[in-house]
N, C-alpha and C positions, 0 to 999 in steps of 0.2 A: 476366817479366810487365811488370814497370815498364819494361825496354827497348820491348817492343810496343808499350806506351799512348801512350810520346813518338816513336815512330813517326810517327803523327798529326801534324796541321798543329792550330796552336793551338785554331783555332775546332773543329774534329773533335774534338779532345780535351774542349773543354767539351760539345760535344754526348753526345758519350759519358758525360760524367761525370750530365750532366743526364738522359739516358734511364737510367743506372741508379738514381738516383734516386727517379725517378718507378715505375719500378717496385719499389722499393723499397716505395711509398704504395700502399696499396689504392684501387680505382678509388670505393669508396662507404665513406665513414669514417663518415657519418652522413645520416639521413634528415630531409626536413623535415618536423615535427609542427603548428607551426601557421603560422601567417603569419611570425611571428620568432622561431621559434624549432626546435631541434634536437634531437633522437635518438641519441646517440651508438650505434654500432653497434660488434659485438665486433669489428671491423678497424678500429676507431679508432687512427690513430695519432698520440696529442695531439703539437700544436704547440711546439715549444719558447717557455716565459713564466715568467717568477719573479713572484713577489707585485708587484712596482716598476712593472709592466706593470699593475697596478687599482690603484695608489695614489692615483689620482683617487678613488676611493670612498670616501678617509677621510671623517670627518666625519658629524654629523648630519642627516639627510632625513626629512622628512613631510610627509605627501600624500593622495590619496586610493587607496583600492582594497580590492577584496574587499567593497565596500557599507560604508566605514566609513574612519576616521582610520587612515592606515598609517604607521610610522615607523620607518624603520631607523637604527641608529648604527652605523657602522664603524671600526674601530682605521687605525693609522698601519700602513705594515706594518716588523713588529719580527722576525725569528728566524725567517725564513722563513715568516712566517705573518700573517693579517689575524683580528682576529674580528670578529663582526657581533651584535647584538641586532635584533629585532623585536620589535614589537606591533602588533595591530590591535584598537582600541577600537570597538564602536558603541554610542551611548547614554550613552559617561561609563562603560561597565565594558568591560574588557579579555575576549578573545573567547579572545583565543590567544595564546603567543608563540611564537620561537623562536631558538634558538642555533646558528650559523654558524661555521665556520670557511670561510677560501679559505688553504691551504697547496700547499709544494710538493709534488711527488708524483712521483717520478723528476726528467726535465730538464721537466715541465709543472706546470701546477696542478691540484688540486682541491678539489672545493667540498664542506663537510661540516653537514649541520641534521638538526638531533635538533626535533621540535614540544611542546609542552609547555599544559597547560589550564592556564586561571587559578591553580591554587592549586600548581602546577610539577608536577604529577604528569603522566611521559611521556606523550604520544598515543601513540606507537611502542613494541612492548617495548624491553624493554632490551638487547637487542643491535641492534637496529635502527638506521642509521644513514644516512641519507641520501645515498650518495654520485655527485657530479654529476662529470663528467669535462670538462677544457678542451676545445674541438671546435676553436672558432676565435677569432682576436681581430685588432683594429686600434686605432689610437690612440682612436677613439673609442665601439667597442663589444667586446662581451667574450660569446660563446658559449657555456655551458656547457651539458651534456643537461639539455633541458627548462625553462633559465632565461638571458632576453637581458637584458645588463645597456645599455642607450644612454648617452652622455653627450651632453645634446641643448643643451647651453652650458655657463658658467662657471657655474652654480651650480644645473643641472637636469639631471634624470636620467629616462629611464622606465623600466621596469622588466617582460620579458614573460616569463610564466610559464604552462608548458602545464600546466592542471589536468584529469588525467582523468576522463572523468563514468562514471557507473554502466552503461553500453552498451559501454563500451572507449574510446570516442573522445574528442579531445581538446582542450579548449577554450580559451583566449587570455586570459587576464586581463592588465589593463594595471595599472600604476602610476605616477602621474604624481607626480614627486617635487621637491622645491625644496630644498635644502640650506641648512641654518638657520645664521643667523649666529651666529656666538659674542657673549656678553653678558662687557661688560667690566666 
């Protein structure tokens, strides 16, 4: 077999190596659910990404979104893994939180939030577990099903998230985020 393949004239041979490949990828890995954001579908075949690929997201961010003060903090990524806290306050009391993880997950990522009320008792039962699969990424955005991470400069981010409404379909929330400086 390996005789055969160098048969071929070099360019022939990457093209070959390139068409199996590609068939390799399902033609639809994910659908688009809203303006930015994705679907992961059962023929997803996530991208190759390690945690160093979102390290930009360390750090604390708050902003607005969901009608109220949003704020996430993200870990450095340690051990194959990132975690994340949120809150969203309106009023001066806290509405919600939730806890995140982004790990690896075979040679990809994924993204793991359990939601929690004010006083931490689960939204979700207790097996429930949110899990987001990588779709796509580039240096300055990050795909996961149902959640677009942007990096829109050195110290801003937005944040789009498909929220299903009570009809099946799915609506667009933004998050316009500033990344806080650290207090010396």
């Amino acid at each position: 077999m390996k005789q055969f393949f160098l048969s071929f004239s070099a360019p022939a041979r990457l093209l070959l190596l390139l068409s199996a490949q590609l068939a390799a990828f399902p033609a639809v890995a994910q659908r688009l659910l809203t303006d930015h954001t994705y679907l992961a579908t059962d023929s997803l075949v996530a991208p190759y990404a390690t945690v160093y690929h979102m390290d930009w997201i360390a750090g604390s961010w708050t902003g607005s979104g969901l009608g109220g003060r949003s704020e996430e903090i993200w870990s450095d990524p340690v051990g194959e893994s990132m975690m994340g806290m949120y809150r969203l306050v309106k009023g001066e009391k806290p509405v919600f939180y939730e806890m995140m993880t982004i790990r690896q997950h075979d040679s990809s990522l994924i993204m793991l939030i359990r939601h929690y009320q004010p006083d931490l008792t689960p939204m979700e039962n207790a097996d429930t577990v949110l899990k987001l699969p990588l779709i796509k990424y580039t240096k300055s955005e990050v795909y996961f099903s149902g959640i677009t991470f942007w990096k829109t400069g050195k110290s801003s981010m937005r944040i789009f998230l498909a929220m299903r409404q009570p009809g099946g379909e799915y609506r667009e929330t933004i998050f316009q985020y500033r990344k806080v400086k650290k207090k010396r």
